[in-house]
N, C-alpha and C positions, 0 to 999 in steps of 0.2 A: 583499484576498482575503476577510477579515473579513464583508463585507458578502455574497458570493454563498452563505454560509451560513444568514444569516440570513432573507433571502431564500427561500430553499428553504425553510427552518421554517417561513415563514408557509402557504408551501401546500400543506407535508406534514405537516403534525400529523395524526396519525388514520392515517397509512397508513406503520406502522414497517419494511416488509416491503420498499415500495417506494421508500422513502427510500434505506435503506441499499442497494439496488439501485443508484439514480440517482447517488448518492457514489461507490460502486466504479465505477461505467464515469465517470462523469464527471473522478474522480483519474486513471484512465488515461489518459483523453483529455489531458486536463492536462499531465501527463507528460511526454506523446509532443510536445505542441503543444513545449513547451519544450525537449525535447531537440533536435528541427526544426531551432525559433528560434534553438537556440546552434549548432547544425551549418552552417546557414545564414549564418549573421552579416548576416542584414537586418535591418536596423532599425523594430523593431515596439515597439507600445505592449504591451507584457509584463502592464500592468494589465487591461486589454482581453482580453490573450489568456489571463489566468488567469480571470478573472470569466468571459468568454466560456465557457470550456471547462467550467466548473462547475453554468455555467446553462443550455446550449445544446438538451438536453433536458428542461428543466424543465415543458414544454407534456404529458408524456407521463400526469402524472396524469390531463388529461382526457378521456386515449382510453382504449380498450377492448382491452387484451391480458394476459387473466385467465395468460397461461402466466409472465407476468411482474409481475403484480400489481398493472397498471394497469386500474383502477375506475372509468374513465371510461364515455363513452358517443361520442366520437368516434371514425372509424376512425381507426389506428395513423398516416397515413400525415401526417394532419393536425397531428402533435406538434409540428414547427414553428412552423407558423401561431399554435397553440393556446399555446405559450409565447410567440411577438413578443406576442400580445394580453396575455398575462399582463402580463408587465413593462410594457407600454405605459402600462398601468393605472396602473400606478408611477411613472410621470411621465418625462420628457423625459430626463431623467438616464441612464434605461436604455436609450435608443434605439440605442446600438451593440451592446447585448445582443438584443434585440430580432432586431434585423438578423443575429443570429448563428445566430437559435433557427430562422429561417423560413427560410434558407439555406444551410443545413449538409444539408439530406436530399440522397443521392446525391451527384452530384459538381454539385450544382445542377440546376432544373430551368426547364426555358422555358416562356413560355407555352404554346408549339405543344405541349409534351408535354404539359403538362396538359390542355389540350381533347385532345391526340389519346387520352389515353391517359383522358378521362371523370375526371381526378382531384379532389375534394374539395377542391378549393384556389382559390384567388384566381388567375384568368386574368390572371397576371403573370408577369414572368422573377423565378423567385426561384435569384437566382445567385451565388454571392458575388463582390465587386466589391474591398474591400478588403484589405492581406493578411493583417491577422486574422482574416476571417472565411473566405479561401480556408486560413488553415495551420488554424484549426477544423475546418474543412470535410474538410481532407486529414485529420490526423490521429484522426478521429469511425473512418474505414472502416475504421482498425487494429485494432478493441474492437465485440464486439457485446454485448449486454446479457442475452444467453441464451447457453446451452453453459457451458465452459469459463470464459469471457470470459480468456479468455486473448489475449496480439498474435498476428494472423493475420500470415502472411508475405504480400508483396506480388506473390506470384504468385498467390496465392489471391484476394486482392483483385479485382487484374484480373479474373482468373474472374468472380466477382459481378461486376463492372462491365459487365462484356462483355454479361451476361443484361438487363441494361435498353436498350441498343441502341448502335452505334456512337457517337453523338453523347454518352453519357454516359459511354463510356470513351475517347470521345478527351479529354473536360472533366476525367477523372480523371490522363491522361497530362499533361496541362498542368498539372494542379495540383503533382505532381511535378516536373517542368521548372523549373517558376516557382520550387521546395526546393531544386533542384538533387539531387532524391534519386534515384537510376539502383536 
């Protein structure tokens, strides 16, 4: 775990606002991945899914969403993308972080959505595939990074899910399925 801090420090020095912003949602995220993981009792790499959850929006510095203290210049939506390329940089070591950061938005997204929907992304499924990066992925839409940041109930969730279109809340229903979380 050591390591997903240090990490962070290299590409938040200069922005102490935003920092402690991405520690607080990302210990929740954390949290939640874990408590899942032990609800669950599947067998996951725990090192994967803590590192994962602590870097997963690490890409957020280089977008543009001044309500939250991101000083970028990419849209919001690209945070993803914008962290797998961070760590990439970082060498091979980080590639299931990587895969964590660019697969975690919504309940994953396909390509079709992204050309349907004109989005700033790489005309690829970015979906999560593993089940780190699906319990990342579930437990990211518990915690939003604005309001309260308080855990939303998973009715409210659905709500939000429901608004990007069938396909992204059926992908969200399965991501629960797959928890066993009702």
């Amino acid at each position: 775990m050591e390591f997903a801090y240090t990490v962070i420090d290299c590409f938040y020095t200069g922005f102490p606002e935003l920092r402690n912003l991405l520690l607080k949602h990302s210990i929740q995220v954390k949290d939640k991945a874990l408590q899942i993981a032990a609800d669950c009792r599947m067998k996951l790499d725990l090192d994967v899914v803590v590192n994962g959850a602590l870097l997963h929006d690490i890409g957020i510095v280089r977008c543009s969403a001044p309500d939250i203290f991101c000083p970028g210049e990419l849209p919001y939506i690209a945070h993803g993308c914008a962290g797998s390329a961070m760590l990439r940089e970082l060498g091979k070591e980080f590639e299931p972080y990587a895969r964590i950061c660019e697969r975690h938005t919504g309940s994953g997204l396909t390509a079709g959505e992204i050309i349907a929907g004109n989005l700033p992304l790489p005309h690829i499924d970015l979906l999560p595939e593993t089940p780190e990066e699906k319990l990342i992925c579930l437990a990211d839409k518990f915690f939003s990074k604005s309001g309260k940041m308080e855990e939303k109930p998973l009715a409210k969730i659905r709500r939000q899910m429901a608004k990007f279109g069938v396909p992204s809340a059926e992908r969200f229903e399965e991501l629960l399925a797959f928890f066993n979380i009702r």
